[in-house]
ZATORGU-550853 format. One record per residue: residue number from 1; x, y, z of N, C-alpha, C in turn; residue in one letter. Coordinates in nm, 2 decimals. Each point is the difference from the previous one (the first is absolute). Layout:
NUM_X_Y_Z_X_Y_Z_X_Y_Z_A
...
//
This chain:
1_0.01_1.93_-1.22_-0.02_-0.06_-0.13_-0.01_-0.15_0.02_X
2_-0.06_-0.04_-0.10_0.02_-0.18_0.00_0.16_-0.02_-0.01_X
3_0.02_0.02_-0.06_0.20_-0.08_-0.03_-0.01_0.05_0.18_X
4_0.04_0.11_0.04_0.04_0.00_0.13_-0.06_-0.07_0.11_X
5_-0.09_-0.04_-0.04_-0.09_-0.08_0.11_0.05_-0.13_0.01_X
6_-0.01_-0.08_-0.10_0.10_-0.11_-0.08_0.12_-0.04_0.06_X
7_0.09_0.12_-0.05_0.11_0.02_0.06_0.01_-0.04_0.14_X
8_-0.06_0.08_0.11_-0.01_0.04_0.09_-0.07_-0.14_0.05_X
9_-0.08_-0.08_-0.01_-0.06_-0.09_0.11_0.08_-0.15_-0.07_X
10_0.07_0.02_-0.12_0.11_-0.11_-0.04_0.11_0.01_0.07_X
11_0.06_0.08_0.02_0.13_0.06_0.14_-0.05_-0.04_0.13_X
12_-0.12_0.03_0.01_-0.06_-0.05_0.17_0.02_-0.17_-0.01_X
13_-0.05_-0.06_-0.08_-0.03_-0.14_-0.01_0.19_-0.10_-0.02_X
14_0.05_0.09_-0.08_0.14_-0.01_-0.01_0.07_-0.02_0.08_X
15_-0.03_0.17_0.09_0.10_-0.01_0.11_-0.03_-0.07_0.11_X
16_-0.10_-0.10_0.03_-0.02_-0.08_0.11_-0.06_-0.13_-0.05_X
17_0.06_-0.03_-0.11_-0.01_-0.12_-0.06_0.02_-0.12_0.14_X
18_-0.06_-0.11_0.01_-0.01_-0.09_0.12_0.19_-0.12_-0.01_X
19_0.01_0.00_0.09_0.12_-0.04_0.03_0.00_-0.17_0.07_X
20_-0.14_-0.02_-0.01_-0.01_-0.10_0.11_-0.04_-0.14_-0.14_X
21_0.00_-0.09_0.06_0.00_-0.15_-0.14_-0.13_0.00_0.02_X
22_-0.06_-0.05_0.08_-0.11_-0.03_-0.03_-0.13_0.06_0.04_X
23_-0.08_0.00_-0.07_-0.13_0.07_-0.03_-0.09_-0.02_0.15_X
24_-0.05_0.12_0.04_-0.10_-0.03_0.13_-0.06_-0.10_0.06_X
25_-0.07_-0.02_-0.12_-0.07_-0.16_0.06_0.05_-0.11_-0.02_X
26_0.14_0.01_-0.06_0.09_-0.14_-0.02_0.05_0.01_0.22_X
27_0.05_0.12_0.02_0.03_0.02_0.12_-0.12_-0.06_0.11_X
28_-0.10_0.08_-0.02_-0.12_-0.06_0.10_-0.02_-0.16_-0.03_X
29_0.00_-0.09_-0.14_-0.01_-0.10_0.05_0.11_-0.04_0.03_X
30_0.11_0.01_-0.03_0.12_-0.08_0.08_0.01_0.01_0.17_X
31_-0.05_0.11_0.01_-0.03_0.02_0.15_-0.11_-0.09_0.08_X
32_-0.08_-0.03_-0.09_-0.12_-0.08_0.05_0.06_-0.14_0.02_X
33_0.03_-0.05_-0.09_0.04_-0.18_-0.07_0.09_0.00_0.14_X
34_0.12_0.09_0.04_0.09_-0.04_0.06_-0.03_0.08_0.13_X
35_-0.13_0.06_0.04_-0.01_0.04_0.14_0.09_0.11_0.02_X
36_0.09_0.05_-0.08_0.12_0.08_0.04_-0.06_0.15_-0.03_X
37_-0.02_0.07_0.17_-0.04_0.15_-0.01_0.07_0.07_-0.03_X
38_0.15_-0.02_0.02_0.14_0.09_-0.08_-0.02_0.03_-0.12_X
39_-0.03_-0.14_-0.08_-0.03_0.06_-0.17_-0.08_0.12_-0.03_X
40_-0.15_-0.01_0.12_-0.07_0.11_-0.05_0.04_0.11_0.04_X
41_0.11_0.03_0.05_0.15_0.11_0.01_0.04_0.08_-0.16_X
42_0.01_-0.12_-0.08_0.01_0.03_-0.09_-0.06_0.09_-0.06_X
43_-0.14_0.07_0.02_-0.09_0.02_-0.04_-0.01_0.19_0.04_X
44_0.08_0.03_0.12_0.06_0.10_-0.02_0.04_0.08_-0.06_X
45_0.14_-0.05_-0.04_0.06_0.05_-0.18_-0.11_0.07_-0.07_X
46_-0.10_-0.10_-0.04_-0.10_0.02_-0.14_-0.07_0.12_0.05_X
47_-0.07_-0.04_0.11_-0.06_0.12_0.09_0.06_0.14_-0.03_X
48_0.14_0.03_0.06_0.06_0.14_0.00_0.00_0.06_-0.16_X
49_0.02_-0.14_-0.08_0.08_0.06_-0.17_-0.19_0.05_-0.02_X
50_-0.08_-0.07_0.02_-0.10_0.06_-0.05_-0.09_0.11_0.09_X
51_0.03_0.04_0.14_-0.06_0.10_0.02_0.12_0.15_-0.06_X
52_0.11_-0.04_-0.01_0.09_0.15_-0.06_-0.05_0.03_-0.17_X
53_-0.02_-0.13_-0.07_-0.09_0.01_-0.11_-0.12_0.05_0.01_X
54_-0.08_0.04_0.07_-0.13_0.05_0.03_0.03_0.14_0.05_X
55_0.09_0.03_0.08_0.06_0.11_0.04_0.03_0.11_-0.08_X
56_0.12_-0.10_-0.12_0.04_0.10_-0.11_-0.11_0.01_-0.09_X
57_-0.08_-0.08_-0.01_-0.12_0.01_-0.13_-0.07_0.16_0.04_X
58_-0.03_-0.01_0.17_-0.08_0.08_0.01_0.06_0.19_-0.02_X
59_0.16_-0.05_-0.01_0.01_0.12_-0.01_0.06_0.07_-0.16_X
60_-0.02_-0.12_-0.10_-0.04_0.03_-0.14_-0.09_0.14_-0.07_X
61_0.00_0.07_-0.08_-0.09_0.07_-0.02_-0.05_-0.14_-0.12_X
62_-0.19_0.03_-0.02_-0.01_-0.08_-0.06_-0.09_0.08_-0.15_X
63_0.00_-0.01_-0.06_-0.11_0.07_-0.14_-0.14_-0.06_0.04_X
64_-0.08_0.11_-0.04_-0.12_-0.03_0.02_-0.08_-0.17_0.00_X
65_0.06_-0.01_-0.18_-0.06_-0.14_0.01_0.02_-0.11_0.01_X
66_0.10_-0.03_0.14_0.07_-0.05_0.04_-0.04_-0.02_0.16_X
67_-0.08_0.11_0.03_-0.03_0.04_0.15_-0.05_-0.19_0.14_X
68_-0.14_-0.03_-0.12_-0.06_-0.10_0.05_0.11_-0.07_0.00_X
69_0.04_-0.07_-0.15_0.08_-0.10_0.03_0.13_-0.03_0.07_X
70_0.06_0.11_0.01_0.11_0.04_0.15_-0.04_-0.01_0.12_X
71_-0.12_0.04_0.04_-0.06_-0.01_0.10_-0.03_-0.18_0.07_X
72_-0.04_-0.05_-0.17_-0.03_-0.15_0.09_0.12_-0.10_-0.01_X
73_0.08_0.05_-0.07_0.17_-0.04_-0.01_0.04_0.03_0.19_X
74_-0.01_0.13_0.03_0.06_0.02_0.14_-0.13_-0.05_0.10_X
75_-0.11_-0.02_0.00_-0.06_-0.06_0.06_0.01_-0.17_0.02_X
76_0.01_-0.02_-0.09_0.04_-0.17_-0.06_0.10_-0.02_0.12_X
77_0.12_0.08_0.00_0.10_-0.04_0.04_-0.03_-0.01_0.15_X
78_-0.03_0.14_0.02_-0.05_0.00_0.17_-0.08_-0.13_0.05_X
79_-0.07_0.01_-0.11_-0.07_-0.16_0.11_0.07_-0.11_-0.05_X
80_0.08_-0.02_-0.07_0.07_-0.10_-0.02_0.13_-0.05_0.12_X
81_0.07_0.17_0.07_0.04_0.00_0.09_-0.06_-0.05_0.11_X
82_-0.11_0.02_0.02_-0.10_-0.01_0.13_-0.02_-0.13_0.02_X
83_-0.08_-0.08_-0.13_0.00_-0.14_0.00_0.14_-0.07_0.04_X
84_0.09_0.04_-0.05_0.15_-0.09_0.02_0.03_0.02_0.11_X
85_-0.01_0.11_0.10_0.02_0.05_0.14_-0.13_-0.12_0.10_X
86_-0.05_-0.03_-0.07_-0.13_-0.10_0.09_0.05_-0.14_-0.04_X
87_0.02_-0.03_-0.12_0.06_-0.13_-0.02_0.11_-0.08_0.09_X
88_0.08_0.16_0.06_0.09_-0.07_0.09_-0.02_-0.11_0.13_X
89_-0.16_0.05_-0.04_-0.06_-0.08_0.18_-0.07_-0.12_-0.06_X
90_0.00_-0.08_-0.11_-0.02_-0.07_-0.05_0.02_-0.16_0.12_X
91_0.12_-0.01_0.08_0.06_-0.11_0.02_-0.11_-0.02_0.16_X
92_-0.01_0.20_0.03_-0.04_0.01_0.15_-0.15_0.00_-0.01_X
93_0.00_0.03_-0.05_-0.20_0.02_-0.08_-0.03_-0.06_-0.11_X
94_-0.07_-0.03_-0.07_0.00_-0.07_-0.12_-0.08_0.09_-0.06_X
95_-0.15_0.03_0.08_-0.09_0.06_-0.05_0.07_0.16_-0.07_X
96_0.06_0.06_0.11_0.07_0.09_-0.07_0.11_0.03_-0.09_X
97_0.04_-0.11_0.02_0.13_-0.04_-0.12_-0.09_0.00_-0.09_X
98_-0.09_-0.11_-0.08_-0.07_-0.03_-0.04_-0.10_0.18_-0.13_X
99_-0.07_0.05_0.16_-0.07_0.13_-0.05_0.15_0.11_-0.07_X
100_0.10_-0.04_0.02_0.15_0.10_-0.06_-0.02_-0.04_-0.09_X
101_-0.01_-0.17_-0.08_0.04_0.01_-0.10_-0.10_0.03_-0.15_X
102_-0.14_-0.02_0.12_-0.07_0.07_-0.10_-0.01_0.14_-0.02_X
103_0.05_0.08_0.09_0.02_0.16_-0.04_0.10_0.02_-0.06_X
104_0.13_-0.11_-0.04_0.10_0.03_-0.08_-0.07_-0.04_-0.13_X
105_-0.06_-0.08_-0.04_-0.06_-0.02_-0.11_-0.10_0.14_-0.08_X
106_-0.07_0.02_0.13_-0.07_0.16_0.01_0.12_0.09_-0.11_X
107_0.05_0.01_0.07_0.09_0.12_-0.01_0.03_-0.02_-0.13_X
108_0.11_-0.15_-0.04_-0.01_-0.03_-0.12_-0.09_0.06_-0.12_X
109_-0.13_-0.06_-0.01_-0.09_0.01_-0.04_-0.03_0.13_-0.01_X
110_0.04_0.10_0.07_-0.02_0.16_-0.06_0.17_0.04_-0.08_X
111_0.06_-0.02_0.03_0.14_0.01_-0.04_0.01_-0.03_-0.13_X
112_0.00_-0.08_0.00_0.05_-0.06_-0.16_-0.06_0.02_-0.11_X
113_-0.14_0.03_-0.03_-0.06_0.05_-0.09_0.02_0.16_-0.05_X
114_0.01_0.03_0.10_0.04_0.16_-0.01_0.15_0.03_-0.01_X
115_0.08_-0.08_0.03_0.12_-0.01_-0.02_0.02_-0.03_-0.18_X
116_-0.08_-0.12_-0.10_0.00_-0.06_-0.11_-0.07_0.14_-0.07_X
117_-0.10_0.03_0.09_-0.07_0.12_-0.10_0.12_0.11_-0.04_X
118_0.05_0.07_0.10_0.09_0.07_-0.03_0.15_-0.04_-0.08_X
119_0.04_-0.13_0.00_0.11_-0.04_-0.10_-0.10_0.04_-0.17_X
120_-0.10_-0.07_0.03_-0.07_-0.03_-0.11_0.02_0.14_-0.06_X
121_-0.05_0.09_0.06_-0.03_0.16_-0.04_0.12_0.02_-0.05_X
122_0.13_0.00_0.07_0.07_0.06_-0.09_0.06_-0.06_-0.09_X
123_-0.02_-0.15_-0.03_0.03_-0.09_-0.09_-0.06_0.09_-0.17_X
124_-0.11_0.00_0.01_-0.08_0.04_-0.10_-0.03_0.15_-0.02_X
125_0.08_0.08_0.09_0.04_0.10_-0.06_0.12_0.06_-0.03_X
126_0.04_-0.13_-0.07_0.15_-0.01_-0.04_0.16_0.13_0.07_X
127_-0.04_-0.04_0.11_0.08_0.06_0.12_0.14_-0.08_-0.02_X
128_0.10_0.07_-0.03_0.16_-0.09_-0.01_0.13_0.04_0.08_X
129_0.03_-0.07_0.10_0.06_-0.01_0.10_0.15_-0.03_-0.07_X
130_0.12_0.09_0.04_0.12_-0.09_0.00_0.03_-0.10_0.10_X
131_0.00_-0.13_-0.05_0.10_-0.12_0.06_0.08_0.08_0.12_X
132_-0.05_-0.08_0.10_0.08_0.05_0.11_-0.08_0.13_0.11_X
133_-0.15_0.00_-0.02_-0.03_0.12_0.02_-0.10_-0.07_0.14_X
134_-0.08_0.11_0.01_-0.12_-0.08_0.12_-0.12_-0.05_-0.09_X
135_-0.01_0.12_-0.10_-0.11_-0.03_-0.08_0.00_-0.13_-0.08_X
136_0.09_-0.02_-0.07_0.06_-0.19_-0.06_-0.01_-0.06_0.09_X
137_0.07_0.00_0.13_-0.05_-0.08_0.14_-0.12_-0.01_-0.01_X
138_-0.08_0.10_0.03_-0.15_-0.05_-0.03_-0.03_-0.05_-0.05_X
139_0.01_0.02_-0.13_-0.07_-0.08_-0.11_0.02_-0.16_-0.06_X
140_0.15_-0.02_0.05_0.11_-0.08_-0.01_0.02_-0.09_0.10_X
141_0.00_0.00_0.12_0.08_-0.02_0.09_0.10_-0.02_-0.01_X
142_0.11_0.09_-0.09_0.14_-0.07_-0.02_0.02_0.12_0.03_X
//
């Protein structure tokens, strides 16, 4: 059902909520400004929380009309992984550091629309979550 779908990819998002301060490319450029390859160490972390998110998405059941946009939600991510896995070479390569961060953008750019579509969806089909739930997490991020 929708509620369980809701449910269910709000708990995924929940339970591997990001632990780390700052955002990817706050990391890549501080990496750059200050030459320091360790930072893009950093980048790890983000890496793992989001390939186990793509993991558990995939083993979601999803409702039909939901299929695509699930699809480019866990595709999104994969290349989002892929790009940030190239970015690391950023310091040793440029060009390929460089071509990572435009596949993380990639990746982005399939993600998040499909990701908004499906909030959207169940916004407007007045779907109601108890506080505290995955589904509120979704919808909420609280």
């Amino acid at each position: 059902s929708i509620t369980n779908y809701g449910e269910n990819l709000g708990n995924i998002l929940k339970n591997n909520k990001p632990l780390y301060k700052e955002s990817e490319m706050d990391i890549v450029n501080r990496a750059i400004q200050t030459k320091d390859s360790k930072k893009l160490e950093e980048l790890n972390q983000i890496i793992n929380t989001f390939t186990k998110i793509s993991k558990e998405m995939k083993a979601v059941p999803v409702p039909k009309q939901f299929e695509k946009a699930h699809l480019d939600m866990v595709n999104g991510i994969n290349i989002v992984v892929f790009g940030l896995g190239e970015v690391k070479f950023v310091l040793n390569d440029s060009i390929r550091g460089l071509k990572g961060i435009q596949i993380y953008g990639q990746g982005l750019s399939l993600f998040l629309p499909s990701f908004k579509a499906t909030v959207d969806f169940i916004n407007t089909n007045n779907i109601n979550y108890k506080q505290g739930s995955g589904g509120y997490y979704l919808l909420y991020r609280i």
